[in-house]
VOGU-3710 file (C-alpha; in Angstrom, 3 decimals, decimal comma):
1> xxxxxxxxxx> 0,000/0,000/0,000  2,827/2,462/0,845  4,377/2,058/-3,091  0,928/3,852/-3,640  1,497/6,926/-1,888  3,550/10,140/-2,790  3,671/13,466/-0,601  3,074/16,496/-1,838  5,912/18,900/-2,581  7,183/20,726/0,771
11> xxxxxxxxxx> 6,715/24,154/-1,096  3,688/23,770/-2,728  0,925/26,001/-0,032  -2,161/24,344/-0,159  -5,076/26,320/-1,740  -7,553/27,810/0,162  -10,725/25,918/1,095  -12,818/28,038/2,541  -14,180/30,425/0,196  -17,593/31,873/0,465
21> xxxxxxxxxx> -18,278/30,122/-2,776  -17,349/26,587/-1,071  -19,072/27,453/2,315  -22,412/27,941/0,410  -21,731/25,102/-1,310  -20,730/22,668/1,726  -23,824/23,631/3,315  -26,192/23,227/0,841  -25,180/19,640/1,003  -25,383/19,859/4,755
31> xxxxxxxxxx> -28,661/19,999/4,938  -29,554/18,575/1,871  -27,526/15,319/2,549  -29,128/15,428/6,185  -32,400/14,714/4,586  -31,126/12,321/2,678  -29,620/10,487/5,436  -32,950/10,281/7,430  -34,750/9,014/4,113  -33,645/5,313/4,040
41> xxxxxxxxxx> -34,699/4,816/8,117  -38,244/6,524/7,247  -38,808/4,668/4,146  -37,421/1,170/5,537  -39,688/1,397/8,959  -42,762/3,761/8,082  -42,986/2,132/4,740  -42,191/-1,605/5,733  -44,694/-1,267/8,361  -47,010/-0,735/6,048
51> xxxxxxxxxx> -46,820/-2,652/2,762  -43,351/-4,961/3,874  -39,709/-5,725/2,628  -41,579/-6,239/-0,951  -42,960/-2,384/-0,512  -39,732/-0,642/0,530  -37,947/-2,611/-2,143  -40,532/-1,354/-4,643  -40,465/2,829/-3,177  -36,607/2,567/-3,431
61> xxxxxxxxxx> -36,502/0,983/-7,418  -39,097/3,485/-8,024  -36,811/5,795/-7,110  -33,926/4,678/-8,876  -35,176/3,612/-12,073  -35,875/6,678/-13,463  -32,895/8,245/-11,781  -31,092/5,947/-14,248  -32,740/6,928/-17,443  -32,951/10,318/-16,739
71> xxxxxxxxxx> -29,711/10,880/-15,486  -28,201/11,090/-18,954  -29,814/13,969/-19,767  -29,487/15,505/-16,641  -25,632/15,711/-17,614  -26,216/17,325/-20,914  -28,478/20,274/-19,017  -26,229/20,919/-16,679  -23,633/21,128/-19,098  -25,918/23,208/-21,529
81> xxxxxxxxxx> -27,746/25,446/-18,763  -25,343/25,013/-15,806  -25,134/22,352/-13,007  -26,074/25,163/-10,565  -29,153/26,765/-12,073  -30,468/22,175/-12,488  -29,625/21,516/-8,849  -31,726/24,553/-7,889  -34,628/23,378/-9,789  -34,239/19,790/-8,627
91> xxxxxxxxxx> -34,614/20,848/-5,166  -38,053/22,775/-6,042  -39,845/19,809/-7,460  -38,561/17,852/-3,987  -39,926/20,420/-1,786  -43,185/19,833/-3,394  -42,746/15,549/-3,294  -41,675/15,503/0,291  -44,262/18,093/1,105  -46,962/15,950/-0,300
101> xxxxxxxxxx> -45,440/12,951/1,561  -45,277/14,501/4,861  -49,442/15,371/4,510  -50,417/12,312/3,429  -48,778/10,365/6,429  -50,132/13,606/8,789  -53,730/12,674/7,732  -53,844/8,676/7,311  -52,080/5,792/5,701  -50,426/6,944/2,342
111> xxxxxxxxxx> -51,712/4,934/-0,465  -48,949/2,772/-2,438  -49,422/4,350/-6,079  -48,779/8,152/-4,256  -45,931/6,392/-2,374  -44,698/5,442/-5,701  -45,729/8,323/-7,487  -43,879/10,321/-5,048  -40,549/8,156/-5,636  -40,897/8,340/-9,502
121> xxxxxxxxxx> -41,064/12,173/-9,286  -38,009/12,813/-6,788  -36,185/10,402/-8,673  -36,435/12,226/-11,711  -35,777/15,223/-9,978  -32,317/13,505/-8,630  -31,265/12,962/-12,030  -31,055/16,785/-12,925  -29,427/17,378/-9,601  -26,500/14,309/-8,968
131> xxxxxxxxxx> -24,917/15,451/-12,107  -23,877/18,771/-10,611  -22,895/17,659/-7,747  -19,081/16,100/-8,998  -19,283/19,206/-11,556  -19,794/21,426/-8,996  -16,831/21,034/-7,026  -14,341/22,019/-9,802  -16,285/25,263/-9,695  -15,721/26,039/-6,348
141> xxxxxxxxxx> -12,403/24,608/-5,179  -8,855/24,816/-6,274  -8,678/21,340/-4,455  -10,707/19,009/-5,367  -9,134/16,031/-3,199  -9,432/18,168/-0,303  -12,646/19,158/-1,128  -14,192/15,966/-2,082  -12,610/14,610/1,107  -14,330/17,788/3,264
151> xxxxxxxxxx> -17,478/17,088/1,482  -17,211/13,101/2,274  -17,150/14,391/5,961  -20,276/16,296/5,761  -21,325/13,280/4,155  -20,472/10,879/7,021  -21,891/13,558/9,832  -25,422/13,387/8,769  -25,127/9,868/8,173  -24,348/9,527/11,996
161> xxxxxxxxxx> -27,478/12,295/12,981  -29,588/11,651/10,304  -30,255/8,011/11,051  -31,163/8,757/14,638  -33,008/11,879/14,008  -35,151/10,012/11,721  -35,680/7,404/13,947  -36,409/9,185/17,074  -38,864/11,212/15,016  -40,724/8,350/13,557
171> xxxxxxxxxx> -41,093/7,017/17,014  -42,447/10,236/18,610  -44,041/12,193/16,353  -44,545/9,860/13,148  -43,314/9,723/9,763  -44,955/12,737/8,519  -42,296/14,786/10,516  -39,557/13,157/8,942  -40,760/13,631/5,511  -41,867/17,399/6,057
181> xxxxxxxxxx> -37,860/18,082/7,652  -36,697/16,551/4,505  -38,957/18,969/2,506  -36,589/22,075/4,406  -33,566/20,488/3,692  -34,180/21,090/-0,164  -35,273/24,344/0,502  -31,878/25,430/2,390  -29,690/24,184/-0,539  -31,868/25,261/-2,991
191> xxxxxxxxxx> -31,282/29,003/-1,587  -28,023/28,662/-0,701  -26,966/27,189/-4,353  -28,209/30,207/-5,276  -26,383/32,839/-3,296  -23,237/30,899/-4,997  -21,463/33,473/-7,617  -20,176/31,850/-10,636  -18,605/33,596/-13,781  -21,190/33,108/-16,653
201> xxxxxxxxxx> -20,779/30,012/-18,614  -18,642/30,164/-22,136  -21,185/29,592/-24,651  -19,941/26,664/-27,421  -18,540/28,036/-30,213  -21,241/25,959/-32,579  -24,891/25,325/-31,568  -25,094/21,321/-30,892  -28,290/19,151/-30,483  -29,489/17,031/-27,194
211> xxxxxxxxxx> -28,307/13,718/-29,327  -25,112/15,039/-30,169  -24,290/16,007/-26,768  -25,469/12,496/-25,091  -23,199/11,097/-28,182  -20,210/13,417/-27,163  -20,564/12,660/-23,370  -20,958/8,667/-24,351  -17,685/9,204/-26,538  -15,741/10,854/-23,692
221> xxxxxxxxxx> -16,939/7,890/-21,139  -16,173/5,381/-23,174  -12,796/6,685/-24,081  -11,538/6,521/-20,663  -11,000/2,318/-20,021  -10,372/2,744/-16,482  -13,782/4,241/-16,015  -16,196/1,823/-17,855  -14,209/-0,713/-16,382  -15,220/0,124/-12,601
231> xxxxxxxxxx> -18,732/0,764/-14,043  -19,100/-1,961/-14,784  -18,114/-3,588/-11,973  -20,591/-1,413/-10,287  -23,258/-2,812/-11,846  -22,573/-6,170/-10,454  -21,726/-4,493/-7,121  -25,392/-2,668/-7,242  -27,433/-5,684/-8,232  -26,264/-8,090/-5,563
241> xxxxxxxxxx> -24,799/-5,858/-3,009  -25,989/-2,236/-2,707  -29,863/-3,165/-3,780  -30,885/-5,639/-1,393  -28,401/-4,127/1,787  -31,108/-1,790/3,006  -34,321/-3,857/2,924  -32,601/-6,678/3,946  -30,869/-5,010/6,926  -33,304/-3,081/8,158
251> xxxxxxxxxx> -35,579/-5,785/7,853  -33,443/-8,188/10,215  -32,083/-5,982/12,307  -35,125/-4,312/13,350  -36,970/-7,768/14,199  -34,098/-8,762/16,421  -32,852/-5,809/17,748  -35,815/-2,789/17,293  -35,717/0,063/15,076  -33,739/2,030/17,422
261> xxxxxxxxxx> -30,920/-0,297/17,052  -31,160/0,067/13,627  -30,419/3,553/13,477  -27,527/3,241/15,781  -25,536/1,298/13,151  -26,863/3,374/10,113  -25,046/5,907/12,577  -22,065/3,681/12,944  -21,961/3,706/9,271  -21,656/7,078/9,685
271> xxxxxxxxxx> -19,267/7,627/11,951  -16,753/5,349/9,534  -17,705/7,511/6,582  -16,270/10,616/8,589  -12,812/8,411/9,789  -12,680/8,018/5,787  -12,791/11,080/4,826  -10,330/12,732/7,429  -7,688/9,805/5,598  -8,951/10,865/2,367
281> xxxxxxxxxx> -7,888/14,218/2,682  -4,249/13,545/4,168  -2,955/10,627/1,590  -2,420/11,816/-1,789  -2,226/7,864/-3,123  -0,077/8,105/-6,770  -2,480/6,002/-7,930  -5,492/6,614/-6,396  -8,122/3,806/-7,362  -5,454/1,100/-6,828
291> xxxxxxxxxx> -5,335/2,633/-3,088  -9,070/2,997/-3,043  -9,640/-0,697/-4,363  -7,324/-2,100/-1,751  -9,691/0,110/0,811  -13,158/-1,562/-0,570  -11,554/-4,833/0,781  -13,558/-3,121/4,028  -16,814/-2,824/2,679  -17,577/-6,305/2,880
301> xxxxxxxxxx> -17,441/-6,322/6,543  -21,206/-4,485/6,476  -23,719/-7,401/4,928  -21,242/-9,523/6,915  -21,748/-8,616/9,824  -25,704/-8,582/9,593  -25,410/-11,689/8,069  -24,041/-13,217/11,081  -26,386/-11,690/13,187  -23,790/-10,219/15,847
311> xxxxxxxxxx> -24,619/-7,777/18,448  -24,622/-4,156/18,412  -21,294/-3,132/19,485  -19,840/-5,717/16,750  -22,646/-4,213/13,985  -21,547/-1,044/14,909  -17,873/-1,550/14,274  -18,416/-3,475/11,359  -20,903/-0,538/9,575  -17,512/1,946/10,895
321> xxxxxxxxxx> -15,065/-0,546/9,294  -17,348/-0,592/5,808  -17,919/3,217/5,824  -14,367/3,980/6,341  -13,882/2,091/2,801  -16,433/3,123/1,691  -15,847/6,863/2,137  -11,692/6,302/0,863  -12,978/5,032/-2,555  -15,629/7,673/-2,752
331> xxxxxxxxxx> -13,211/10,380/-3,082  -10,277/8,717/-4,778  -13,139/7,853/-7,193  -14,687/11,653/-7,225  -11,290/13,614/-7,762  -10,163/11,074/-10,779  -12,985/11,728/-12,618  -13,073/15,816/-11,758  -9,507/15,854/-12,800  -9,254/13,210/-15,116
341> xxxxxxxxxx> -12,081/14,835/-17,219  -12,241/18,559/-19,505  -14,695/20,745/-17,880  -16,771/21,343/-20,576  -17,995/17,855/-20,666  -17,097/16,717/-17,218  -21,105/16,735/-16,540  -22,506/14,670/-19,234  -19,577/12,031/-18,613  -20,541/12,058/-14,554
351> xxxxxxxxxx> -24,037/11,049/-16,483  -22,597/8,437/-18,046  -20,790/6,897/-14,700  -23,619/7,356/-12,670  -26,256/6,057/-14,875  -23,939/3,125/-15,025  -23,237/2,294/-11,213  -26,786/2,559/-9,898  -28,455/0,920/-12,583  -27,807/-2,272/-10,743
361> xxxxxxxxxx> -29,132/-0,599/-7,646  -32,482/-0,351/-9,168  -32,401/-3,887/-10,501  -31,297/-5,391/-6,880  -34,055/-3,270/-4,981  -36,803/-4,736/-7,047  -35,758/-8,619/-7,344  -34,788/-8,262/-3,316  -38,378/-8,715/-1,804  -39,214/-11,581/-3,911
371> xxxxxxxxxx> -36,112/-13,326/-3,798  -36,174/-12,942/0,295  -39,362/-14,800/-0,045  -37,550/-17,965/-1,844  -33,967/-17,400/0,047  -33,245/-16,865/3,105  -32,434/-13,330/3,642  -29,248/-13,958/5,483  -27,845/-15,927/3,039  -28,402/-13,072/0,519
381> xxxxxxxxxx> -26,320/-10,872/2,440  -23,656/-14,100/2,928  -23,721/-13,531/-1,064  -23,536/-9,873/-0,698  -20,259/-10,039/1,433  -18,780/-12,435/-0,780  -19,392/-10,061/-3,725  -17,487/-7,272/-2,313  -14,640/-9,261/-1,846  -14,830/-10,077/-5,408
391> xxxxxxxxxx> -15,232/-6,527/-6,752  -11,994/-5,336/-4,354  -10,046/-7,974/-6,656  -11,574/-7,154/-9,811  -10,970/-3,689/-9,275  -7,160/-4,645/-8,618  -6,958/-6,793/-10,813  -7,659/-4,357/-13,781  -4,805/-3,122/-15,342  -6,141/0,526/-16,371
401> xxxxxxx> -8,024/0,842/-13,109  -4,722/-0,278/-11,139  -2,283/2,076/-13,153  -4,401/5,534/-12,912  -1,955/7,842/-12,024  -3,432/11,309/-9,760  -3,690/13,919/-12,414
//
C-alpha cells in the first residue's frame, strides 16, 4: 500500500478551502444530505410497516429507475444550462414531493401508487441534480481532493445524525415529521446554491443538439477504459450488493434488535464515513483507485456482519469498518474523474458513470423482496459479502483501473 502513496511537494501552499463560494456550497449539502440520510430509516420502517420488505424494495426501485434513465440527460443540461441553475430546480420539485409525503402520512395511511408516485417524481428530480454535484466542485475549489474529502465528511456527519433523528422522530411524532424536515432540507440548498457566484458560462462556439451532446458525453466515457471498467463492476456491485443491503438489513435488524438499534448502526456507518474522509484528505495515493480498491476490501465487513447476526457493538464496528472504505474510494473515485475529465464535458460524462453504477441498484431493490421470499435473507447478504470481496479484486486486478496515475 505504501508504493501507492507520494507526498506532496514541501513548497507547494495548499489552496484555500474556505471560500464563500465553497461554504455555500458545503452547506447546501449539509442539509440537503441530512435529509437524505434520514430518508432510508423513514422509508425502511414507516414504509415496511405498512406494505413490507416487498414495498420498501418497490419505493426505493421506483426511485432509482428513473434516476437511471434520466440521469443522462441531466448531464447534458447541466452542461448546456449550468449544473447550478439544475440543482436549484431539482430541489423545487422535492420540496413539493416531500411536502406531499409529509401530509399524506399527517392525515392517514399513504396509499402505495402516491408512495410510488412520489418516488418516480423525486427520482427524476435527482437525475437533474446528482450530475452537478461532482461538476460542482471544480467550480468552487482549487482542491478538489481536499474538497471531495471535506465534502465526504459532511457526508459521514449526517449519516451519523440523520439516522437517529429520523428514527427518534418516527417514534415520537410519526413519519410525517420526517418527511416534512426533509422537505426544508431542499429548501436550504436550494437558496443557498443560489447565493453561490459563478462567472457566466462560455457559450460553445457551434450550436449542438441534445443527441449530439449524449453522443459526445458517451464518446468521452467510453474513451476513458479505467472508467467503464469500474462501471461496470458497479453494476454487479449494485445488483447483488448495494440493492438488497437496506431492505434486507433493516428488515433483520429491526426484528431482532428494534428500530432504534437500527439507526444506531446506520449511525455507525456514519461515523466510519467521517474516519474516511479525514484519511482521504491527508494521503495523496499516486495512484489513487489502486489505493481505493485495496480500501473496498472493508466494505464487505457491512452485509457480513448482519449476516451473522452479531450484536450491536460488533454491527456497529463493522458498519464503521465498511464506511471507512467506503468513504476512501468515494473520493479517490470523485477527484479522478473531476480531474481526469475537460470541464466542458465533465457533466454529461458524470451522467454516463452514474447512470452506469446505480443501474444495478435499481435492478437489486426490485428482485430483493421476492427473492427474500424464496432465500433466506441472510444468506443473501452471505452472497452480498462475498461479492465485495470479489469486486476489491476485480478492481485490482484491472490493469487501467490499477495504473491511474493522480492527475
Amino acid at each position: 500500500m505504501t508504493a501507492l502513496l507520494d507526498r506532496e511537494p514541501a513548497h507547494a501552499a495548499p489552496a484555500r478551502l474556505w471560500t464563500r463560494d465553497f461554504a455555500l456550497y458545503f452547506a447546501a449539502r449539509m442539509v440537503s444530505l441530512l435529509g437524505d440520510a434520514m430518508m432510508p430509516v423513514a422509508t425502511a420502517l414507516a414504509v415496511g410497516a405498512i406494505y413490507g420488505v416487498s414495498g420498501v424494495g418497490y419505493v426505493l426501485a421506483v426511485w432509482t429507475a428513473p434516476f437511471v434513465v434520466f440521469v443522462l440527460f441531466g448531464g447534458v443540461f447541466a452542461d448546456r444550462l449550468g449544473a447550478r441553475t439544475m440543482m436549484v430546480g431539482a430541489d423545487v420539485v422535492r420540496i413539493f414531493t416531500q411536502t406531499a409525503l409529509a401530509v399524506a402520512f399527517f392525515t392517514g395511511t399513504p396509499a402505495l401508487w402516491l408512495l410510488l408516485s412520489a418516488s418516480f417524481l423525486s427520482g427524476a428530480a435527482a437525475a437533474m441534480f446528482q450530475p452537478g454535484v461532482n461538476g460542482m466542485v471544480p467550480l468552487v475549489a482549487k482542491d478538489p481532493q481536499r474538497a471531495n474529502g471535506t465534502l465526504k465528511i459532511a457526508d459521514a456527519a449526517t449519516q451519523v445524525g440523520g439516522p437517529i433523528l429520523g428514527g427518534l422522530l418516527i417514534a415520537l411524532t410519526g413519519a410525517g415529521t420526517v418527511y416534512a424536515v426533509d422537505a426544508g432540507t431542499f429548501l436550504l440548498s436550494g437558496l443557498f446554491l443560489a447565493f453561490i457566484r459563478l462567472a457566466p458560462a462560455r457559450r460553445a462556439a457551434k450550436r449542438s443538439t441534445l443527441l449530439l451532446d449524449l453522443r459526445r458525453g458517451w464518446t468521452e466515457f467510453r474513451s476513458r477504459t479505467w472508467m467503464w471498467s469500474v462501471i461496470l463492476i458497479w453494476v454487479f456491485f449494485g445488483i447483488l450488493v448495494f440493492g438488497p443491503y437496506i431492505p434486507l438489513s433493516s428488515n433483520l435488524i429491526g426484528d431482532r434488535l428494534g428500530n432504534v438499534a437500527y439507526a444506531w448502526v446506520m449511525a455507525g456507518l456514519g461515523a466510519g464515513t467521517v474516519l474516511g474522509g479525514l484519511i482521504a484528505i491527508r494521503l495523496r495515493p499516486s495512484r489513487p483507485l489502486a489505493a481505493g480498491g485495496v480500501a473496498i476490501f472493508g466494505f464487505a465487513f457491512i452485509p457480513l456482519s448482519v449476516a451473522l447476526e452479531l450484536p450491536l457493538p460488533l454491527l456497529m464496528a463493522g458498519h464503521l469498518l465498511g464506511g471507512t472504505a467506503w468513504a476512501f474510494w468515494s473520493v479517490m473515485w470523485s477527484t479522478s474523474v473531476q480531474t481526469q475529465v475537460a470541464p466542458d464535458v465533465l457533466n454529461r460524462v458524470t451522467a454516463y458513470e452514474v447512470a452506469g453504477s446505480v443501474a444495478g441498484v435499481a435492478v437489486g431493490q426490485s428482485l430483493v423482496g421476492p427473492v427474500a421470499e424464496i432465500v433466506d435473507p441472510r444468506h443473501l447478504l452471505v452472497v452480498s459479502a462475498g461479492v465485495s470481496f470479489a469486486v476489491c479484486a476485480a478492481l485490482l486486478l484491472t490493469p487501467a483501473v490499477r495504473r491511474l496515475r493522480r492527475a
